[in-house]
C-alpha positions as CSV (number, residue, x, y, z in Angstrom):
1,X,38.2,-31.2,-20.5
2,X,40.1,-28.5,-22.2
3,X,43.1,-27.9,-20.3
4,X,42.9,-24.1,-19.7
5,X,39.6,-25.4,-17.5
6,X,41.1,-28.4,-15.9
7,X,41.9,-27.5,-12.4
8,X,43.4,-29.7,-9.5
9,X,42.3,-29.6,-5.8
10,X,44.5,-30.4,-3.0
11,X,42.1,-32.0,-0.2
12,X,43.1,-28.5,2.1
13,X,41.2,-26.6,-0.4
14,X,38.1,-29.1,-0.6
15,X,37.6,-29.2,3.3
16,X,38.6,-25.9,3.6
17,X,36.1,-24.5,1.2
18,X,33.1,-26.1,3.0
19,X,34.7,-24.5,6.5
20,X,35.3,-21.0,4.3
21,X,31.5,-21.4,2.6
22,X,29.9,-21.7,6.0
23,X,32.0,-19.0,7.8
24,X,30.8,-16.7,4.6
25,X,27.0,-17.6,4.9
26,X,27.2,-16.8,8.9
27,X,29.1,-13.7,8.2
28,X,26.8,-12.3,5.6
29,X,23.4,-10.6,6.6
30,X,21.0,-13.6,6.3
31,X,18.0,-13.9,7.5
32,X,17.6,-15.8,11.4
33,X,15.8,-18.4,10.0
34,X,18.8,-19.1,7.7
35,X,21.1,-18.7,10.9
36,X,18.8,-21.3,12.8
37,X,19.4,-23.9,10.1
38,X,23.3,-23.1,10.2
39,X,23.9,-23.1,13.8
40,X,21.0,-25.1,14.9
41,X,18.8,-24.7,17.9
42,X,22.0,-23.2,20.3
43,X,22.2,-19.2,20.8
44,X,21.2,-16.9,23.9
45,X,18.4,-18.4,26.1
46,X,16.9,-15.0,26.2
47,X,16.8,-12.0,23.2
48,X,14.8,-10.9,20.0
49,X,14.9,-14.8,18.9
50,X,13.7,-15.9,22.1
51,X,11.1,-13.1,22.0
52,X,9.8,-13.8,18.8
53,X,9.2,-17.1,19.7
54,X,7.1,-16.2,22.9
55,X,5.2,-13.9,20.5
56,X,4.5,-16.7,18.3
57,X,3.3,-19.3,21.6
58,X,1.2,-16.4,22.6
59,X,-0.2,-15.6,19.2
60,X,-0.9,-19.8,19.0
61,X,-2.3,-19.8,22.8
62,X,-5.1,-17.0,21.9
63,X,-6.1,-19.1,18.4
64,X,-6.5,-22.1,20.8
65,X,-8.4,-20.3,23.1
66,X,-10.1,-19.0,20.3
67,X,-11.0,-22.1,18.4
68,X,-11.9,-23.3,21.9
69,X,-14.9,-20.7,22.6
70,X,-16.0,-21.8,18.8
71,X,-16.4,-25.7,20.0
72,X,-18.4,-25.0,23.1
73,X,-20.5,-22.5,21.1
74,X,-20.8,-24.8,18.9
75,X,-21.7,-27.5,21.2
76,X,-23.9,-25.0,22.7
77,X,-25.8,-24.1,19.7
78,X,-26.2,-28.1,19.3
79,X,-28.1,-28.3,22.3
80,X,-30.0,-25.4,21.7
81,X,-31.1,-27.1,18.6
82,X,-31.7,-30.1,20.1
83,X,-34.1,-28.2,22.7
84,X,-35.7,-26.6,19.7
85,X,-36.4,-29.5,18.1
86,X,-37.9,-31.2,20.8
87,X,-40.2,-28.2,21.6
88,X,-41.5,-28.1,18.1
89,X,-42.1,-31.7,17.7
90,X,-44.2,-31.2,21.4
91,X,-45.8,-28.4,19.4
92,X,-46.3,-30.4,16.5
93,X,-47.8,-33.1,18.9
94,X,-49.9,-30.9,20.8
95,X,-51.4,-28.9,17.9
96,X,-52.4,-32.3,16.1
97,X,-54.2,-33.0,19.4
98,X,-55.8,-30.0,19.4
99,X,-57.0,-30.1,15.6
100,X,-58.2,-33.4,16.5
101,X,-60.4,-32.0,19.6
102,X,-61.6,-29.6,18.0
103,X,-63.1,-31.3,15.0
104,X,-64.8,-33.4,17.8
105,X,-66.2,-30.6,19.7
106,X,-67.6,-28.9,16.5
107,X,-69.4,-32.0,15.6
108,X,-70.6,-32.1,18.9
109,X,-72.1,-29.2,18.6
110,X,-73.8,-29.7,15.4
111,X,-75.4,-32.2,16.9
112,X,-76.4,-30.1,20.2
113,X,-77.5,-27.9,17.5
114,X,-79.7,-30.0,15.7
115,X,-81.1,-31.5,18.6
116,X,-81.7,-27.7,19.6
117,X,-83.5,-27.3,16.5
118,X,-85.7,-30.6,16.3
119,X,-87.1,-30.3,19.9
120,X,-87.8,-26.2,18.8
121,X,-89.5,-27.6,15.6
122,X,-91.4,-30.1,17.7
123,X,-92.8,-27.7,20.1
124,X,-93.5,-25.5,16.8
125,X,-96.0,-28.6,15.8
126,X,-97.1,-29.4,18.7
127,X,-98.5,-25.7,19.6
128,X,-99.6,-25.6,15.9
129,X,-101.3,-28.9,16.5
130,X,-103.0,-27.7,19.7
131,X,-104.3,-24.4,18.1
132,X,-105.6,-25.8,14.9
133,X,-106.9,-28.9,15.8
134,X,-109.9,-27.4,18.9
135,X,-110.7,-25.0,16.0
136,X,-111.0,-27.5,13.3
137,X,-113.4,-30.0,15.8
138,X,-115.1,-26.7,16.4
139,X,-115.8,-26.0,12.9
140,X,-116.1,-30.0,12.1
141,X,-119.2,-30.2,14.3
């Protein structure tokens, strides 16, 4: 190093420097989070810090409670679709049933129907049968 630049420390300036640097960095106007990391966790059990921090527990306490309300909704809605589903696979159940009895019942009443219809058409030939046939001998002879 050029000489001009070249400067020797005693070991009173060294350790004084880092006692000087700190005492300037707490003197200054810095931040309390700074002031937390320089002085650590010690300071007044009760005050704005303190304060801050009970804002911040109560702010986390209502999220929690919060997030809580979301799981048993949650839950809730879980069961609710669980109830759902079981409903509409009874319904599912019960209208394939139906479906099924009812194509059964319709067929047997087209049967009914045409039995309805055969015994009509063989009273219709048997009248027929009993008119025509006395006039027919009647004419026959």
């Amino acid at each position: 190093m050029p000489p001009k630049f070249k400067r020797h420390l005693n070991d009173d300036e060294v350790t004084g420097s880092v006692k000087s640097e700190r005492r300037n960095l707490l003197e200054e106007d810095s931040d309390e989070e700074e002031d937390f990391f320089l002085r650590g966790p010690s300071g007044p059990r009760f005050g704005p810090r303190n304060d801050k921090i009970r804002h911040v527990q109560n702010q986390v306490d209502e999220v929690i409670d919060v997030m809580q309300e979301n799981i048993t909704k949650v839950i809730e809605r879980g069961e609710r679709l669980d109830d759902l589903q079981d409903k509409s696979e009874s319904l599912s159940d019960n209208a394939t049933a139906f479906s099924n009895r009812a194509k059964q019942l319709r067929r047997q009443m087209w049967w009914r129907g045409c039995k309805m219809k055969a015994i009509i058409a063989l009273v219709v030939v048997i009248l027929l049968l009993m008119i025509i046939v006395p006039i027919v001998l009647k004419y026959h002879t």
